[in-house]
C-alpha positions in Angstrom: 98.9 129.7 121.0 98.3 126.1 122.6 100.7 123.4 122.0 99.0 121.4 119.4 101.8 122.8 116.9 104.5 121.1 119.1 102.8 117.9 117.5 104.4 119.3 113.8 107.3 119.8 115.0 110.4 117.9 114.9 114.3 117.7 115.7 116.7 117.2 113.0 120.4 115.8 114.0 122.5 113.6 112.2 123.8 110.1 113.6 126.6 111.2 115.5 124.1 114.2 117.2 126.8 117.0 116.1 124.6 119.2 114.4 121.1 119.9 114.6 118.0 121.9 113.6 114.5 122.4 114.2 111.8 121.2 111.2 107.9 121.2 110.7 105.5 118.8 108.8 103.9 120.4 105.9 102.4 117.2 104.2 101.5 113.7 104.8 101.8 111.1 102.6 100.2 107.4 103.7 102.8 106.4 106.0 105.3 109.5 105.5 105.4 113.2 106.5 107.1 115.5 104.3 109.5 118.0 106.5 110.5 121.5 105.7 114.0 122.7 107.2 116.6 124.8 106.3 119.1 123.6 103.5 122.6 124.3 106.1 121.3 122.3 108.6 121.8 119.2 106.6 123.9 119.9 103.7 127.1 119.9 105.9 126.1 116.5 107.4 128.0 113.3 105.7 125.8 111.1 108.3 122.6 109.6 108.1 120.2 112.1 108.8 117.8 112.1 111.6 114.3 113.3 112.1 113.4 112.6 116.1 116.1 109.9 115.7 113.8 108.2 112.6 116.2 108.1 109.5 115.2 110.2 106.7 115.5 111.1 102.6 116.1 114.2 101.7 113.8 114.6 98.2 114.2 118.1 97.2 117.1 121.0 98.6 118.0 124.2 98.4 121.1 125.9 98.7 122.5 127.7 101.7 124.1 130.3 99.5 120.9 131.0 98.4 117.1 129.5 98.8 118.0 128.0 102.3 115.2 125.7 102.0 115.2 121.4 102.6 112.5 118.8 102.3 113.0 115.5 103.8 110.9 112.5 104.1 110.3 110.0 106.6 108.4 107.4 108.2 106.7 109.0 111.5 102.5 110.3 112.1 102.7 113.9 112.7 100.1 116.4 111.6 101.3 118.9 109.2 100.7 122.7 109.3 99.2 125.1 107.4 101.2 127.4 104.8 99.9 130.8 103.7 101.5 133.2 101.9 100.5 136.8 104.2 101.1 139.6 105.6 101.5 139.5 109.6 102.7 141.5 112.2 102.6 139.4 115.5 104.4 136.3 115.4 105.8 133.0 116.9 108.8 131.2 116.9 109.0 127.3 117.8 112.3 125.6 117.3 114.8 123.5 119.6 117.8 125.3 121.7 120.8 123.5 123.6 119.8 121.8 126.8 122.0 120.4 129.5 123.5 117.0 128.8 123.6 117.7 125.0 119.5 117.4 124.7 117.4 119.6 123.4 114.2 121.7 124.7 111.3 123.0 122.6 111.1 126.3 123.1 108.4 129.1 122.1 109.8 132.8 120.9 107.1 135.7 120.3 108.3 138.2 117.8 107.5 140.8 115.6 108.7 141.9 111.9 111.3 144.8 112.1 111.6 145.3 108.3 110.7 143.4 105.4 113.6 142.3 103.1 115.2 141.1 99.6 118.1 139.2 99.9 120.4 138.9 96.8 123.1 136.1 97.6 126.0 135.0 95.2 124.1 132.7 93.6 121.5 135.4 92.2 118.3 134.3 93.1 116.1 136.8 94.6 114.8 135.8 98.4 112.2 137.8 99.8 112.1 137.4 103.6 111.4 138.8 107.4 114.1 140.9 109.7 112.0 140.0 113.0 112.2 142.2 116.1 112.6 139.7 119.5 111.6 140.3 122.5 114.6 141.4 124.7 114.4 138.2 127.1 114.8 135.9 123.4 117.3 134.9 121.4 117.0 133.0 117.8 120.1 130.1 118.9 121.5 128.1 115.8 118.7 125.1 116.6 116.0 127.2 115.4 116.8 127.0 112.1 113.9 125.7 110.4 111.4 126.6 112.8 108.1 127.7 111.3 107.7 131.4 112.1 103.5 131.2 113.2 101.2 134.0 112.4 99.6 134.5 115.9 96.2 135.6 114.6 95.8 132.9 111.7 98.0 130.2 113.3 99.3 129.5 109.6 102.8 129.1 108.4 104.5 132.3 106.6 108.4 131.9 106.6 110.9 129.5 107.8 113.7 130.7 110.2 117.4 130.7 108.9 119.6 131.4 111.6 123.7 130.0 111.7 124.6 131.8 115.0 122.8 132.3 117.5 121.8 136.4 117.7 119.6 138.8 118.8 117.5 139.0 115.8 116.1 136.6 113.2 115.6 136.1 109.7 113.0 134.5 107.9 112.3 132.9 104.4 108.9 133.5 103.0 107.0 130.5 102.4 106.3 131.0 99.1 110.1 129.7 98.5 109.0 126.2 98.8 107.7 126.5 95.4 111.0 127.2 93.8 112.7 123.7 95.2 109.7 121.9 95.1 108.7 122.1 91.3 105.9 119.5 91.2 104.6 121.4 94.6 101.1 119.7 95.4 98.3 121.9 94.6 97.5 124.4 97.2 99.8 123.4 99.6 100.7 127.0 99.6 97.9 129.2 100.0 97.6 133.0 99.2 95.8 135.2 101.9 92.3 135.4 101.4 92.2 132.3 99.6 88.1 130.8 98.9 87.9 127.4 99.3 86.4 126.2 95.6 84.5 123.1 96.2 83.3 120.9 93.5 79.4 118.9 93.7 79.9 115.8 91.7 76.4 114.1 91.2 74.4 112.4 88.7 72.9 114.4 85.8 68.8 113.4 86.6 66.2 114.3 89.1 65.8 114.7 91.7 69.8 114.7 92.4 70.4 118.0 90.1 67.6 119.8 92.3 69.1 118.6 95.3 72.7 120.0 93.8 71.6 123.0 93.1 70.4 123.8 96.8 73.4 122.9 98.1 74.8 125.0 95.7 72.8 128.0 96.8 74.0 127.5 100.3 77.6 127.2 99.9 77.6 130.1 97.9 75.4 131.9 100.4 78.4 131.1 102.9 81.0 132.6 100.7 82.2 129.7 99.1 83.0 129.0 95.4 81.4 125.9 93.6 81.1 124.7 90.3 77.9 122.2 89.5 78.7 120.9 85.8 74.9 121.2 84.9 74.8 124.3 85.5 78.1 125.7 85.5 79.5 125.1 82.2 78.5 127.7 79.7 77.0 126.7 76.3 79.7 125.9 73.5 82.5 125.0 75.9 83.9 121.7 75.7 82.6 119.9 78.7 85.4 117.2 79.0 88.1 120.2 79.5 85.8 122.4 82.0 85.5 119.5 84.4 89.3 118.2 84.4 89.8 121.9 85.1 87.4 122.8 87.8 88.3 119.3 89.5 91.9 120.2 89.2 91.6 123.6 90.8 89.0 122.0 93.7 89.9 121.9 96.9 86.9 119.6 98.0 84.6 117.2 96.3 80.8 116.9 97.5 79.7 113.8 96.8 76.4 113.2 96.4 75.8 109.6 96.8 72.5 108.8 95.8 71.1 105.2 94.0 71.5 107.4 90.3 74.9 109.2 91.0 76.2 105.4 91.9 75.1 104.0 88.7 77.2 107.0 87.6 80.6 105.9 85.4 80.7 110.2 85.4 81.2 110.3 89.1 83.4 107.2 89.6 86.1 109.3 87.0 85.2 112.4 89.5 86.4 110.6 92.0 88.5 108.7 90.5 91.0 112.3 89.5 90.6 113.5 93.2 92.4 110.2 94.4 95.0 110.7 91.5 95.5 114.5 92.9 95.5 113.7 96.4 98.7 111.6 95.8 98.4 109.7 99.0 97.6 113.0 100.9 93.4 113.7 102.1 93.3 117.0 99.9 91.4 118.1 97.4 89.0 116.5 100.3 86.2 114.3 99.5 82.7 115.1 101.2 80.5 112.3 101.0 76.8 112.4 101.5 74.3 109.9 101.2 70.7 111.4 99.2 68.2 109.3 100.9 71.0 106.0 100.7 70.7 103.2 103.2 73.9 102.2 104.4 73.7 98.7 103.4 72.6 99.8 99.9 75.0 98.1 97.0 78.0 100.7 95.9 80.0 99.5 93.8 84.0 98.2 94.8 86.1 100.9 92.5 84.0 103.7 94.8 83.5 101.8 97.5 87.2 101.6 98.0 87.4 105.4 98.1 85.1 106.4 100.4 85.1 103.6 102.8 86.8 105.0 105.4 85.5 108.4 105.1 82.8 109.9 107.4 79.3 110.1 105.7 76.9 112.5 106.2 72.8 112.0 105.9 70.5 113.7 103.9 67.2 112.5 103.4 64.7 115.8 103.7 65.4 119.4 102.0 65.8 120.4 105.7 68.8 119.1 105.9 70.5 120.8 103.6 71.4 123.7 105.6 72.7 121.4 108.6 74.8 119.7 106.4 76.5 122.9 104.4 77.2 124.3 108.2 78.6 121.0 109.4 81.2 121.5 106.3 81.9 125.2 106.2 83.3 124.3 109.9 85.4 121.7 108.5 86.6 123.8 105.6 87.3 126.8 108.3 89.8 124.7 109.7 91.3 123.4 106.5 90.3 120.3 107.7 88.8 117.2 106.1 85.6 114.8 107.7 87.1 112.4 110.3 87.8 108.6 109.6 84.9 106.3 109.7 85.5 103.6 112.2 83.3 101.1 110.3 83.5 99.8 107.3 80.5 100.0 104.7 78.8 97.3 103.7 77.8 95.7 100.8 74.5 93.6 99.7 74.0 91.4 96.8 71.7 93.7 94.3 70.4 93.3 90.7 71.6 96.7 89.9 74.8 96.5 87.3 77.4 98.4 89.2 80.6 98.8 86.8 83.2 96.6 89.3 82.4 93.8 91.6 84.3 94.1 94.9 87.3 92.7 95.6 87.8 92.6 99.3 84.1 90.8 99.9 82.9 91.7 103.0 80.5 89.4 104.6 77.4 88.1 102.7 78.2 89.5 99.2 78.9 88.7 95.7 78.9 85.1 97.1 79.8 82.2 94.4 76.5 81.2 93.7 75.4 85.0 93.1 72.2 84.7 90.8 73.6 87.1 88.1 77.4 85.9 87.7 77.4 84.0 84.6 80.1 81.4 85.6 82.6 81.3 82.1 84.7 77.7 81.2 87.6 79.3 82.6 86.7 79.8 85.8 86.8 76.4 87.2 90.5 76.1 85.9 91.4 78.9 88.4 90.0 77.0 91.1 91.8 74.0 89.9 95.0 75.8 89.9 94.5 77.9 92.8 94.7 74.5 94.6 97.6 73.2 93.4 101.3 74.2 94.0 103.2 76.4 91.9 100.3 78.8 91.6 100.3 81.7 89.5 97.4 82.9 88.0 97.0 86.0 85.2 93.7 87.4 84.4 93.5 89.7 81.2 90.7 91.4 79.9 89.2 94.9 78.8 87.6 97.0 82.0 84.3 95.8 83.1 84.9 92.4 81.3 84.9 90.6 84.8 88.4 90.7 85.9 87.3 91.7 89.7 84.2 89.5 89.4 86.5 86.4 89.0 89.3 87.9 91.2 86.7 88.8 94.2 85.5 84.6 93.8 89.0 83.7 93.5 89.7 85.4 97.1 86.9 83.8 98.3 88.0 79.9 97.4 91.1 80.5 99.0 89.4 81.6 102.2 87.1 78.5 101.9 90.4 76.6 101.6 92.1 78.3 104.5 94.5 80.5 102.6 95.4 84.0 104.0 94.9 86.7 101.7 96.1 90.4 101.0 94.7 91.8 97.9 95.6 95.0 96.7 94.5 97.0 93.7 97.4 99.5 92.2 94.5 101.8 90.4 94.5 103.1 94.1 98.1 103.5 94.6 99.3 107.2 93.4 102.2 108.2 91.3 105.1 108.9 93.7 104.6 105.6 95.1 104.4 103.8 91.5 107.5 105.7 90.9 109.7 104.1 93.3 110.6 100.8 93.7 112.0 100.9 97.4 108.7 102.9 98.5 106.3 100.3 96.5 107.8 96.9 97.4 108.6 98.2 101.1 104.5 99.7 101.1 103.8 96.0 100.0 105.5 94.1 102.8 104.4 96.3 105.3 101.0 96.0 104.6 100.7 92.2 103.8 102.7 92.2 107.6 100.3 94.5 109.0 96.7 92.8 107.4 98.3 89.2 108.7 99.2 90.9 112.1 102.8 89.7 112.0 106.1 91.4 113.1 108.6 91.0 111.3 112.5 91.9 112.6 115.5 92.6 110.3 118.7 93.8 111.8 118.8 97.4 110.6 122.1 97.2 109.3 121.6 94.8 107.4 118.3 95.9 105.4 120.7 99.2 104.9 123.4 97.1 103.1 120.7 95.6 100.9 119.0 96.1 97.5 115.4 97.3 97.4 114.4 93.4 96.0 116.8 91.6 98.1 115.3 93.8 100.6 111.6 92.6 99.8 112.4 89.0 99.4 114.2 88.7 102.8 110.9 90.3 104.2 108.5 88.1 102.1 110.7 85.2 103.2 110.2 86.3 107.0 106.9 86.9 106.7 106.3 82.8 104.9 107.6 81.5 107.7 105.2 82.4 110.4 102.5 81.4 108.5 100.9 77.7 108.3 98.9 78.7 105.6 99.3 79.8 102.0 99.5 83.1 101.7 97.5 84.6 98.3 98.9 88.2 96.9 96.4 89.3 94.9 97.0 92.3 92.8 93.8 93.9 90.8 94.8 96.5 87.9 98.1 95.1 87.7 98.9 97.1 84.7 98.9 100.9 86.5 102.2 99.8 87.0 102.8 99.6 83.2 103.1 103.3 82.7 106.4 103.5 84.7 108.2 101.5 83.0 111.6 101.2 84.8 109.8 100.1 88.2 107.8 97.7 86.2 110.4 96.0 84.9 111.9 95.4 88.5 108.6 94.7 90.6 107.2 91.7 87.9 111.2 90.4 87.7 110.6 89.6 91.4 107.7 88.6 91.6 108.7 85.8 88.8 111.3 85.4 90.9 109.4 84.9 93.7 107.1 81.9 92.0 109.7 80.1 90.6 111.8 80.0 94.2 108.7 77.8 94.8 110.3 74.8 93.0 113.3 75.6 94.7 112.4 76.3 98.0 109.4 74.4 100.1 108.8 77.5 102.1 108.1 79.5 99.0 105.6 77.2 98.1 103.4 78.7 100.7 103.1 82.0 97.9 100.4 82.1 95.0 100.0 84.9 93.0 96.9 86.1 91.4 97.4 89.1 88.7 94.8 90.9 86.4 95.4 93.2 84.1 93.4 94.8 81.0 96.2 96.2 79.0 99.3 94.1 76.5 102.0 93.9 79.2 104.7 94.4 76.6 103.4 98.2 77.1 105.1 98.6 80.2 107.7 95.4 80.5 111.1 95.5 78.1 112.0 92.1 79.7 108.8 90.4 78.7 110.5 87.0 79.5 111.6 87.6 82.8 108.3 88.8 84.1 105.5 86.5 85.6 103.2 87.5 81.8 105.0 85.2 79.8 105.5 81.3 79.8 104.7 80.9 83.4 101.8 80.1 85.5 97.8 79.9 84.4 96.7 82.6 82.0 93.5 83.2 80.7 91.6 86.1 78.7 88.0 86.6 79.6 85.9 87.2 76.4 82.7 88.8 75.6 79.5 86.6 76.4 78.3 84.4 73.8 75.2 84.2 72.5 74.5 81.2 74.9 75.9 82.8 77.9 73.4 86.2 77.5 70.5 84.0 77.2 71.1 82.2 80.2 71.8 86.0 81.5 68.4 87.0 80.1 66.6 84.1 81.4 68.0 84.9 85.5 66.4 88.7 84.7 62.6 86.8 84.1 63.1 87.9 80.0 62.4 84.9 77.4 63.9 86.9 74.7 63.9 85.0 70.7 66.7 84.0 69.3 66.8 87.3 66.6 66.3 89.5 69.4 69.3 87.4 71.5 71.2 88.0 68.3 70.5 91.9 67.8 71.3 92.3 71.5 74.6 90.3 70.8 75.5 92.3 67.5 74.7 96.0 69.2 76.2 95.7 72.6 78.8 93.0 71.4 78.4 90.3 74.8 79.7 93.0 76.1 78.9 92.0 80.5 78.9 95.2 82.0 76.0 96.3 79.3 74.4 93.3 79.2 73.0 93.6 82.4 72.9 97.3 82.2 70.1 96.3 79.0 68.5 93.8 80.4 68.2 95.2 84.0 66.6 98.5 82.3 64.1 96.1 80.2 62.9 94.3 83.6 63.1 97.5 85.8 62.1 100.2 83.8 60.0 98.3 81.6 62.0 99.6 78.6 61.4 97.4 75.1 65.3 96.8 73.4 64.0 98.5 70.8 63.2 101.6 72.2 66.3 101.6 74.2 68.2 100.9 70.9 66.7 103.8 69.1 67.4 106.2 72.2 71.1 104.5 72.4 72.6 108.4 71.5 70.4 110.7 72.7 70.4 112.9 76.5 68.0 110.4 77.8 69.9 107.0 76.7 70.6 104.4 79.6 74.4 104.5 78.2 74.6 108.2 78.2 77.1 108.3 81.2 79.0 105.1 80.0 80.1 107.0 76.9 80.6 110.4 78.5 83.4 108.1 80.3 84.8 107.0 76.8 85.0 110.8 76.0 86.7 111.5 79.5 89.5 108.9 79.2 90.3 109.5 75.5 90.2 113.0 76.2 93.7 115.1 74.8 94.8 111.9 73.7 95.0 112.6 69.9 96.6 109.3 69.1 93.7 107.1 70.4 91.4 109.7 68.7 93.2 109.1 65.0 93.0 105.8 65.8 89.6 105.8 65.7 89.1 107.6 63.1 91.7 105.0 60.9 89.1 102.2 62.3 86.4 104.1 61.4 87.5 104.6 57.5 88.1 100.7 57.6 91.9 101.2 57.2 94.4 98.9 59.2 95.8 100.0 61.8 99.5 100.6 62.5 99.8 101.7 65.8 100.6 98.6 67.6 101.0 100.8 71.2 97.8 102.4 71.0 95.6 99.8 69.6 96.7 97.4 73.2 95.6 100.6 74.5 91.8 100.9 72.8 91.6 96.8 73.0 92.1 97.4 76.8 89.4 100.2 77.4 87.4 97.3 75.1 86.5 99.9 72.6 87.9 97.5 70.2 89.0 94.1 69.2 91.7 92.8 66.7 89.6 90.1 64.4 92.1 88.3 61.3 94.4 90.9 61.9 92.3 93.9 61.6 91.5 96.3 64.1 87.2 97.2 64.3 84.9 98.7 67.2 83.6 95.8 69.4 80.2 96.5 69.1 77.7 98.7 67.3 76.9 100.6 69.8 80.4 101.9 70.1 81.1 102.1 65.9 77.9 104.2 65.9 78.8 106.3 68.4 82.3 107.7 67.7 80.9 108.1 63.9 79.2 110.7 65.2 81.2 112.1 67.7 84.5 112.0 65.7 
């Protein structure tokens, strides 16, 4: 075995170095590692506890009396090993012993299993588990408790030592333990011997891109490997919506096939979209991108651009590549592995495609402000006005694809045309566990507005340990303000994520009201604007709708569907002259909605499509908003209160489901006119009365 596995490893102590213990990373996390030990080395310690002298949180534990199992988390870049639940014979030990001076050496053992066993303890539980057999120059000492006992031929994981006294022979936990302290256990983290990889193609549904699936298909499976290919793979009858949550669910990778159809794709944005939510800040289930005949300064839109950015892309642009390209990712998958980290960043080109978000982070060249198909709206010039000014605090509501990130993304860009620094974030990218803590979120905040500004910040340790997590924050905000002599801009896209965890949201948007009004207190704090936007009612997710930065503070506007001027001037920059009946039909079916505005009139330009026609094909297979509405059906999927709603909209009844019409208003299915809830366009009403 090389020593690449000592890079997994780490020692566990506590503050005053008394006791200690050996531990392994089995998961990383953005900036954490999750550690596996044994539940006596810690639970004895009343110290801080130290991983390689880092301190560290223990989030799930055992019992020594029983499943002697510990997780911990911490702050340190070590790669985590592979767990597998197998049968082995030939085996090896790597934990810490007693060194001179009161250090510690890493030590190899080679053993091999003596018997397998069931341990009963007091406690009841049933632990299945390894009596090893060790070489007679070897002994397991104490500090190898929680060392990961190696298969030597698969160089996986299988138990974890336990071991109070140092003795002769070992003991071992079986991995599969983890399971039963860790009850929201990522998927697959554990692996069964034997295991075939299942990889998922995620593509658009037309030709040539189906054809090109389905060879790639036919070579994975050649290989051994399992796929699904919705097209083909989902059996007539079944409810599509549930077969593809599934099959992405169980995935461990997803191809993607980036092609100019698959990115006009809302289908394969949601793909992708439910591999980041799964990942949970981790790289698996693995994404696989490869570019079908795709320049790489072809337009891809910002919510997948942000993805996939720093991923590794592979080429395809002949059927002879195919093959290459399945080999080049059966070695990655042979090595549980994932493609390497792109060094540069992809760019983006202005494009008179319709894309479904407009970047936020711009890089250089695109979505400029005078881009020839951004309809400039009334309100937009007020942001810049305020922007300018001090005391700034802008919200942006409106339903998705409304042109929140449009104005956001030119926003960004003023304040770099006025000098202003600026970190943008966007919390649809940030994953539960880190939406569900407020220490992890506001210190993952600080951090990275430190690290994008390149700025050090220093705290005296002891200190930040005596404080609250939003004392915590502001002290580091305050640090950060002044070293700058510039404005600094947060700007925070999808605001509401944050709405569905209620307690945290309550806390973050209380300080960051806090923060904005320190700016008439204190000059310093002046230096912070804020720019929010949100689709969704923030008294959803805020109890304290008067102490957050929503309400009776700052610059808030709602963006609104175009108007009939507003489309005609949008009409006129696509080359149409369109009459004022046919302006008003196009109004009426897609409701000014932006996103499908363009999405019509690029298809009457480019495809030479009559509105007409496209409005009499608006429901069937071939329709040019088949995949938008497949997206309606995936979001409102097992969601049987938006469904009823729907219906009740649909009879013409009112509706009383104040919670779950902010909900349909923010998806911009449908819009509250007089007091009375209706679909937002035609296309839409249509739609669901024949799907519901």
């Amino acid at each position: 075995m090389t020593n690449s596995f000592n890079n997994s490893l780490v020692l566990i102590t506590n503050s005053e170095n008394q006791n200690f213990g050996t531990g392994f990373v089995i998961r990383k996390e953005r900036n954490y590692c999750y550690i596996l030990t044994c539940s006596h080395v810690i639970e004895k310690d009343s110290k801080a506890i130290l991983v390689d002298k880092i301190e560290s949180k223990i989030v799930y534990q055992g019992s020594s009396d029983g499943i002697d199992l510990a997780i911990l988390k911490v702050i340190i870049d070590k790669e985590p090993l592979v767990l597998e639940v197998s049968d082995c014979n030939d085996f090896e030990i790597r934990g810490f012993r007693s060194f001179k001076n009161n250090d510690h050496i890493l030590e190899p053992i080679d053993c091999k299993i003596d018997t397998k066993i069931e341990f009963r303890p007091k406690s009841g539980e049933v632990v299945h588990g390894w009596k090893l057999n060790i070489d007679d120059s070897d002994t397991v000492e104490k500090g190898y408790s929680g060392s990961p006992l190696i298969c030597k031929k698969s160089g996986k994981v299988v138990a974890v030592i336990s071991n109070r006294k140092g003795v002769k022979d070992g003991f071992a936990i079986s991995i599969e333990h983890l399971r039963d302290i860790w009850k929201d256990i990522p998927r697959n983290l554990i692996r069964n011997n034997g295991y075939v990889p299942k990889i998922f193609i995620s593509t658009a549904h037309r030709e040539p891109d189906i054809n090109i699936a389905t060879n790639f298909t036919k070579e994975l499976n050649d290989l051994g490997y399992r796929t699904f290919l919705a097209k083909t793979d989902i059996p007539m009858g079944k409810d599509w919506l549930s077969e593809i949550n599934n099959e992405l669910e169980e995935c461990d990778y997803l191809l993607l096939l980036l092609s100019k159809n698959s990115l006009a794709s809302e289908m394969v944005l949601e793909e992708v979209q439910k591999i980041k939510e799964l990942q949970r800040g981790s790289d698996f289930p693995a994404i696989l991108p490869v570019r079908i005949n795709l320049p790489f300064d072809y337009n891809i839109n910002y919510a997948l651009l942000k993805q996939i950015d720093k991923i590794q892309q592979l080429v395809w642009e002949s059927e002879q590549d195919t093959k290459k390209i399945v080999e080049k990712i059966s070695m990655v998958i042979s090595k549980s592995g994932f493609l390497e980290s792109s060094t540069e960043s992809l760019s983006l080109i202005e494009t008179d495609i319709p894309v479904p978000n407009a970047p936020l982070e711009q890089p250089t060249g695109t979505v400029p402000l005078d881009s020839h198909y951004y309809i400039t709206r009334s309100d937009d010039n007020r942001c810049y006005q305020t922007l300018s000014e001090k005391y700034s605090l802008i919200r942006i509501k409106a339903p998705r694809q409304y042109g929140k990130t449009s104005l956001l993304a030119r926003l960004i860009l003023k304040a770099k045309e006025l000098e202003y620094r600026v970190v943008p974030f966007n919390f649809q990218e940030f994953d539960k566990p880190l939406l569900n803590d407020l220490d992890e979120l506001l210190e993952f905040i600080c951090e990275m507005v430190a690290f994008e500004l390149d700025i050090e910040v220093n705290i005296n340790p002891r200190i930040l340990k005596r404080l609250t997590p939003k004392t915590k924050a502001t002290k580091y905000m305050q640090k950060i303000l002044e070293k700058l002599d510039k404005p600094l801009v947060l700007a925070i896209d999808e605001a509401d994520k944050l709405f569905d965890y209620a307690e945290v949201s309550d806390e973050f948007f209380g300080l960051i009201r806090a923060w904005h009004e320190k700016s008439r207190l204190q000059p310093i704090w002046e230096n912070l604007k804020i720019l929010l936007s949100h689709s969704t009612e923030p008294l959803l997710g805020i109890t304290s709708i008067n102490q957050s930065p929503f309400h009776n503070v700052g610059l808030g506007i709602e963006l609104k569907p175009f108007t009939g001027k507003e489309l005609k001037d949008l009409s006129i920059r696509h080359g149409l002259t369109l009459k004022d009946d046919e302006l008003d039909n196009l109004e009426n079916f897609i409701g000014g909605h932006p996103y499908l505005s363009r999405k019509v009139l690029y298809a009457m330009v480019n495809e030479n499509e009559s509105f007409s026609n496209i409005r009499e094909n608006a429901h069937t297979d071939k329709s040019i908003f088949n995949d938008h509405m497949r997206r309606y059906l995936w979001i409102l999927r097992d969601n049987e209160r938006l469904i009823e709603l729907l219906q009740t909209i649909l009879k013409g009844n009112n509706c009383n489901d104040d919670t779950s019409g902010y909900i349909l208003e923010a998806t911009g299915l449908i819009k509250n006119t007089m007091n009375k809830a209706q679909f937002s366009c035609e296309l839409y009403q249509e739609f669901f009365s024949k799907k519901l």
